[in-house]
C-alpha positions in Angstrom: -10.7 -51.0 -0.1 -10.2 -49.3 -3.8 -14.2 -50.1 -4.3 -15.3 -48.2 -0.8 -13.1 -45.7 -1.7 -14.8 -44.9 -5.3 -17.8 -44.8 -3.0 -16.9 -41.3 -1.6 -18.3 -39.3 -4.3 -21.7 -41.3 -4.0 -21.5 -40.5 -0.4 -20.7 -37.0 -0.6 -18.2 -37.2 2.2 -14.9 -35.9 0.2 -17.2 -33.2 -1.6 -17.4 -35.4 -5.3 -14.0 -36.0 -5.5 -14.0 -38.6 -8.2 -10.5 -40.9 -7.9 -9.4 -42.4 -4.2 -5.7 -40.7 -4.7 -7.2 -37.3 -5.1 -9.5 -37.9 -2.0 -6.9 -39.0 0.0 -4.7 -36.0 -1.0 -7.8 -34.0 -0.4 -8.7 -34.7 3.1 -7.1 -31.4 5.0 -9.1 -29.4 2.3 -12.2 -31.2 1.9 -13.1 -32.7 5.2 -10.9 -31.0 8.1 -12.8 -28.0 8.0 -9.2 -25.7 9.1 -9.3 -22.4 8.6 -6.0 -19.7 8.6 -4.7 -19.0 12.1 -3.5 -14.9 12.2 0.0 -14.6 14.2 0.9 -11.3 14.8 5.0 -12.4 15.2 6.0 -11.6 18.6 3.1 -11.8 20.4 2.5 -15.8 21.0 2.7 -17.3 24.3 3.0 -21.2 25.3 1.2 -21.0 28.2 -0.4 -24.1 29.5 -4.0 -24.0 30.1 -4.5 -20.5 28.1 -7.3 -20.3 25.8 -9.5 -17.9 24.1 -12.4 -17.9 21.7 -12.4 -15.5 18.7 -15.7 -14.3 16.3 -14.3 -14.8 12.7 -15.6 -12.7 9.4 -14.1 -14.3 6.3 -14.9 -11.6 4.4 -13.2 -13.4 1.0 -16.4 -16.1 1.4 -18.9 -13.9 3.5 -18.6 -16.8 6.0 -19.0 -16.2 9.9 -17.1 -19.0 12.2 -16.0 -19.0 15.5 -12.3 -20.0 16.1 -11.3 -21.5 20.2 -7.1 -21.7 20.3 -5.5 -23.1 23.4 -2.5 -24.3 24.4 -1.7 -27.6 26.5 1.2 -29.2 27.9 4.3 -29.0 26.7 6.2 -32.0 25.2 9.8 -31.4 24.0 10.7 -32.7 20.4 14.0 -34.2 21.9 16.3 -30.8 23.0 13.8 -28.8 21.3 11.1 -27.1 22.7 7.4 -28.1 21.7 4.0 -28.1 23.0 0.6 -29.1 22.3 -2.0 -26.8 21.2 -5.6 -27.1 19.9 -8.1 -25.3 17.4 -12.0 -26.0 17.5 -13.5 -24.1 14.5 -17.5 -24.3 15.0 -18.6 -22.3 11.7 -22.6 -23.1 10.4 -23.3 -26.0 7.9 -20.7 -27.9 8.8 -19.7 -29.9 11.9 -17.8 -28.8 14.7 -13.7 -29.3 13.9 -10.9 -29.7 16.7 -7.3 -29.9 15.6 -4.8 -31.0 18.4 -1.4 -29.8 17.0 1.8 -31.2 18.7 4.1 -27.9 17.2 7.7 -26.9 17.7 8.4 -23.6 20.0 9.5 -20.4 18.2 10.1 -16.9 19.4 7.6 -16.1 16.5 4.6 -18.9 17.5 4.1 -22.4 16.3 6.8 -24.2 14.1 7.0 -27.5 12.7 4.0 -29.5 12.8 4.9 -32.6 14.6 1.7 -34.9 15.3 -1.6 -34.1 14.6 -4.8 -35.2 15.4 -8.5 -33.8 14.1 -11.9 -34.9 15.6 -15.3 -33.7 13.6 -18.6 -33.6 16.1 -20.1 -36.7 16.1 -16.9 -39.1 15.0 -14.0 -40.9 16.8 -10.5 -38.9 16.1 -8.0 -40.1 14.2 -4.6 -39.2 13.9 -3.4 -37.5 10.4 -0.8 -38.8 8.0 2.2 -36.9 8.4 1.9 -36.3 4.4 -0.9 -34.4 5.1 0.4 -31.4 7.1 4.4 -32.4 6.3 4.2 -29.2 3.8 2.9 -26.8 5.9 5.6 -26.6 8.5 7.5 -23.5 9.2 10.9 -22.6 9.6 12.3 -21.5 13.0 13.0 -17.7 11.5 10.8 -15.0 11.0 11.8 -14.6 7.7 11.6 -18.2 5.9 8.1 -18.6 7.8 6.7 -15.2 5.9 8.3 -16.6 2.5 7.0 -20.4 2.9 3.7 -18.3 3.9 3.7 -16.2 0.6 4.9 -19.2 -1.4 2.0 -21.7 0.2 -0.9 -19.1 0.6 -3.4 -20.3 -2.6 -2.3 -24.3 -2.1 -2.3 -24.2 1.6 -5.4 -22.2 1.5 -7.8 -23.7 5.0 -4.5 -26.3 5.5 -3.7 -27.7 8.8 -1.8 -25.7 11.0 -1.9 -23.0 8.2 -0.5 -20.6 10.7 -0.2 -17.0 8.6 2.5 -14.6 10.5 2.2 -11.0 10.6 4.9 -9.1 10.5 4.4 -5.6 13.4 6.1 -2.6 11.9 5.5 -0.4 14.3 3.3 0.7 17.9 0.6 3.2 16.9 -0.9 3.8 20.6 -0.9 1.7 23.8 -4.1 2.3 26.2 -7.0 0.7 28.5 -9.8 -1.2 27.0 -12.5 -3.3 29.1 -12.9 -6.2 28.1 -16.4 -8.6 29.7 -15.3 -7.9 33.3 -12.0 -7.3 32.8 -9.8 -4.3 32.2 -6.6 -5.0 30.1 -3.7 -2.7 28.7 -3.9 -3.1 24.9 -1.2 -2.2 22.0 -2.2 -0.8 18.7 -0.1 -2.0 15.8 0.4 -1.8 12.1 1.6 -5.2 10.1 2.0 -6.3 7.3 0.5 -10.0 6.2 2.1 -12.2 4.9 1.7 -11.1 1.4 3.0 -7.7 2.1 -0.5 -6.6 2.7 -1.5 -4.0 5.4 -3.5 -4.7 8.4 -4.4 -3.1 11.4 -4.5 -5.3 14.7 -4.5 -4.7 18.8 -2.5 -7.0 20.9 -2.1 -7.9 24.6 -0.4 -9.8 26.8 -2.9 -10.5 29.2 -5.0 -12.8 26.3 -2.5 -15.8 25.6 -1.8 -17.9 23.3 -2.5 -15.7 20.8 -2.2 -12.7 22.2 -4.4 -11.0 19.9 -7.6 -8.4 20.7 -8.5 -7.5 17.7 -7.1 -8.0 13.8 -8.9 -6.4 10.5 -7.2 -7.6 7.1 -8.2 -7.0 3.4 -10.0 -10.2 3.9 -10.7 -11.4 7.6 -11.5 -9.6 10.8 -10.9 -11.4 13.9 -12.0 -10.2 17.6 -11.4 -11.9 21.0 -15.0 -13.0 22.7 -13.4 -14.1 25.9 -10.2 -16.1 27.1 -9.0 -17.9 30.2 -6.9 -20.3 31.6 -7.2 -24.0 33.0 -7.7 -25.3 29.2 -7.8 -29.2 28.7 -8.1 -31.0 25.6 -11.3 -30.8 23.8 -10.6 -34.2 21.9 -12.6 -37.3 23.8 -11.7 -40.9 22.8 -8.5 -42.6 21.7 -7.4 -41.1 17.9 -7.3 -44.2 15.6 -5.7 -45.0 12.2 -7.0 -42.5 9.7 -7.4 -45.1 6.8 -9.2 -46.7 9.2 -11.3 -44.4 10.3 -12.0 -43.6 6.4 -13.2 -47.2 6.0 -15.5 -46.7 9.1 -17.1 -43.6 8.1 -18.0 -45.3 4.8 -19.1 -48.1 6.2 -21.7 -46.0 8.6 -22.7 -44.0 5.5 -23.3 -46.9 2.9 -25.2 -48.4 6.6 -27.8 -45.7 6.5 
């Protein structure tokens, strides 16, 4: 196993990362493909079926992506609730992503990361080691998520379930904005990021989960293409062990 691992680098599957531990402790960064989910606090729903598909700028890499969020059935975590949720992340040069996220409920948007499960385009999905997105849970209160946020924001940089929440400070204008075919009563709001940082965003609740129109940072800018309901899980075939779905994907690559 140790000598298909050293075999990644020769691959170029973990990016030429040159030891098995590293590559292992590398996987959400190298080969996930996640990207930062904006939360403006307050304005999440759990709905079942809801869904919408955003245009990304990441203006920090000059990279253009687009970003699907939708959330499933719920599942309660014992007496707590929780619910599944998925991301698709479809950005060019590299393959199409889909995180299914099994998160606790907060009043502020997802919470701890519970199960996860990530399929690239083109692959079987496997289910991730807890050790892998264990660090990136957040606490139940808006305050301890914006610290762990500001204390994980270079390590946890494209993490799983990197969920960064915005803090509103304050309603600048609400009014009626047509969006496709549909006319919608929007809210204009100043936050702050999660690094203090200003930011300038228009919310709704007619577009669950995120509840998000529109969101320009120092760094991203974010705007709703279209959104619905009736979502079902993207993710097709049965998620397997992710060691060995490691040891398959190296065995189709040394294969070729």
């Amino acid at each position: 196993m140790i000598a298909l691992l050293r075999c990644l680098p020769m691959l170029g599957i973990l990016g030429g990362v040159p030891d098995p531990a590293v590559a292992a402790d590398s996987m959400d960064q190298k080969l996930m493909g996640q990207k930062p989910i904006v939360i403006i606090d307050d304005a999440f729903q759990f709905v079942p079926g809801a869904w919408a598909n955003y245009q990304v700028h990441d203006k920090s890499r000059s990279e253009f992506y687009r970003m699907r969020i939708a959330t499933l059935e719920k599942q309660p975590a014992g007496r707590q609730p929780a619910s599944w949720m998925e991301i698709e992340v479809e950005a060019a040069g590299t393959p199409d992503v889909i995180t299914r996220l099994h998160v606790l409920e907060t009043p502020h948007g997802p919470g701890e990361l519970l199960d996860v499960v990530v399929q690239m385009k083109g692959h079987q999905p496997f289910n991730v080691p807890k050790k892998f997105h264990s660090t990136n849970a957040h606490q139940n209160d808006r305050e301890s998520a914006q610290e762990n946020d500001k204390a994980n924001d270079k390590d946890n940089d494209n993490g799983i379930g990197d969920f960064q929440i915005a803090r509103a400070l304050g309603r600048l204008a609400e009014r009626n904005v047509r969006l496709g075919d549909r006319d919608i009563l929007v809210t204009d709001v100043e936050a702050r990021d999660p690094l203090g940082k200003p930011m300038l965003a228009t919310v709704s609740e007619a577009v669950p989960p995120l509840g998000i129109v529109s969101v320009e940072t120092e760094s991203i800018t974010m705007r709703l293409d279209s959104w619905g309901t009736r979502a079902s899980s993207a993710i097709s075939g049965k998620p397997i062990n992710f060691y060995l779905w490691l040891l398959k994907l190296i065995g189709r690559e040394v294969a070729k």
